[in-house]
C-alpha positions as CSV (number, residue, x, y, z in Angstrom):
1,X,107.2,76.3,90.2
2,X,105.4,79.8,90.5
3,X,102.2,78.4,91.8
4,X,104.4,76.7,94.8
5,X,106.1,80.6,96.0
6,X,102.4,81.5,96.3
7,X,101.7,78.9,98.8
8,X,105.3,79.7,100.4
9,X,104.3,83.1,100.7
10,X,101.1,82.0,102.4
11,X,103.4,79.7,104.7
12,X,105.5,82.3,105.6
13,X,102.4,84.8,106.7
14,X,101.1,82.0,108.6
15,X,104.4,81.6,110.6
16,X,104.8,84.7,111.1
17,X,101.4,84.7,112.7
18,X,102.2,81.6,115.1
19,X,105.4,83.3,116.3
20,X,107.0,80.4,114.8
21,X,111.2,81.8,113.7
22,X,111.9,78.4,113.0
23,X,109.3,78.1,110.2
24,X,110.5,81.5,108.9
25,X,113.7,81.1,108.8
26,X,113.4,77.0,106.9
27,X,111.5,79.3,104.6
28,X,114.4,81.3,103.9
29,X,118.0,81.2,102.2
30,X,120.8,81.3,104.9
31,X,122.2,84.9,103.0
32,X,118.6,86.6,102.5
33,X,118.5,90.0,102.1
34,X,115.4,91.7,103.6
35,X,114.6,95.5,103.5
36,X,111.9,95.9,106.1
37,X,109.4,98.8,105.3
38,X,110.9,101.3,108.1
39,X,114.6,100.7,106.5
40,X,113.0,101.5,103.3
41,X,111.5,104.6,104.7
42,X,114.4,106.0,107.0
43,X,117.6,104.5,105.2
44,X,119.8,102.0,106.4
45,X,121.0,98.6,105.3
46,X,119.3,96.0,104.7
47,X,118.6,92.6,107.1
48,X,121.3,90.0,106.3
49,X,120.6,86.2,106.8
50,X,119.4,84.1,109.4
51,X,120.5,86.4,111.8
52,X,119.3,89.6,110.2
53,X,116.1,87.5,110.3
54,X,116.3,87.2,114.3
55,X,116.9,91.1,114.6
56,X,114.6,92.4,113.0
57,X,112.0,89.6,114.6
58,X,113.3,90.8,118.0
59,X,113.2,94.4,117.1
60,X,109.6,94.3,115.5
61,X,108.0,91.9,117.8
62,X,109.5,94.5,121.1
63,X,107.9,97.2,120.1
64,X,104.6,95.3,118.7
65,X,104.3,92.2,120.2
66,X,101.0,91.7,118.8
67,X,102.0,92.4,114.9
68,X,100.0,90.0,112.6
69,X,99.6,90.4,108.8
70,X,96.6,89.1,106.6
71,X,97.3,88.7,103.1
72,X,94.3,90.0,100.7
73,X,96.4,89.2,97.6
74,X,98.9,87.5,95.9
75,X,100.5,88.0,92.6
76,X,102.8,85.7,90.9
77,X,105.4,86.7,89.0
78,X,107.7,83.5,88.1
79,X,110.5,83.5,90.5
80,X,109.0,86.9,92.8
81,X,105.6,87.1,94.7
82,X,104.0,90.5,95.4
83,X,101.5,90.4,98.1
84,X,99.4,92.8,99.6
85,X,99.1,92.4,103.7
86,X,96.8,94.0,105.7
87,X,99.2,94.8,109.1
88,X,97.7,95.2,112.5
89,X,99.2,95.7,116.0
90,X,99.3,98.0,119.3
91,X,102.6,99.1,120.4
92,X,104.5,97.9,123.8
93,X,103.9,100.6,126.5
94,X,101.6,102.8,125.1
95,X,98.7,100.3,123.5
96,X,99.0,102.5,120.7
97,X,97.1,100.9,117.5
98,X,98.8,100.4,114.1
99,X,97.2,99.2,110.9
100,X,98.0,99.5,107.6
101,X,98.4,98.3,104.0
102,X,101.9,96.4,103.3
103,X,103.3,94.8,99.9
104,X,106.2,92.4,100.3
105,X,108.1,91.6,97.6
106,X,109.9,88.4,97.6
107,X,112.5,86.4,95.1
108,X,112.2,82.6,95.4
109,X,114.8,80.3,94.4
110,X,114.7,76.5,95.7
111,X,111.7,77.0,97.7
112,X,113.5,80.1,99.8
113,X,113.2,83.3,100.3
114,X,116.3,85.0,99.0
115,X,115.3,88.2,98.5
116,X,112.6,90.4,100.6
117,X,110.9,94.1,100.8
118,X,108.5,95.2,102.2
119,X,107.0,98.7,100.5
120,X,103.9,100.7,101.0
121,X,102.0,100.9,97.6
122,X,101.3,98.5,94.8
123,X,103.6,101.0,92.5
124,X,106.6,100.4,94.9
125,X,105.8,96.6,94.8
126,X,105.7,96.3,91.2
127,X,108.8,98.7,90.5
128,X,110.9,96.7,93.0
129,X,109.8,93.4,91.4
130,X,111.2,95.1,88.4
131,X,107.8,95.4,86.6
132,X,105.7,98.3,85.7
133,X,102.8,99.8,87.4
């Protein structure tokens, strides 16, 4: 089953890439919980369900319309994928670049994402997956 959450993480990158919410959102359990890297960073609940999905699509995609990810990597772990995603994107307004290095962490259970982070080192990936470093 493990081998199969590496292609559905590779799926979900890929629809995120389209601009495809329907794709992510089949790809996910209807009470997900997703920690995006800025709730991480600033506090904050997480992203609840399909419509935590939608707001944080509509809130990410407003102020970088352009946002794509590229995965360099992914790790299986069983049930949890940890992938590194190389982030790019210019913000609305300003044309202001962003790029950076992303891991998302994400339980599987019945082919769907019902768990999600998204952290900024390999260390916070791992720990979060509940492994060591």
């Amino acid at each position: 089953m493990s081998e199969e959450n590496v292609k559905l993480q590779y799926r979900a990158a890929d629809a995120f890439n389209r601009r495809d919410l329907d794709a992510i959102l089949a790809l996910a359990d209807p009470d997900v919980e997703f920690t995006s890297r800025l709730v991480g960073v600033e506090g904050g609940r997480p992203y609840r369900g399909h419509d935590g999905l939608r707001s944080w699509w509509e809130d990410l995609l407003g102020v970088y319309p352009d946002f794509r990810g590229k995965i360099e990597d992914v790790r299986d772990f069983g049930d949890v994928t940890v992938a590194r995603l190389r982030l790019r994107g210019h913000g609305t307004g300003s044309d202001a670049p962003i790029e950076q290095t992303s891991w998302f962490v994400i339980e599987w259970r019945d082919n769907k994402a019902i768990w999600w982070r998204v952290v900024l080192s390999e260390s916070e990936a791992l720990e979060a997956a509940g492994l060591s470093a």
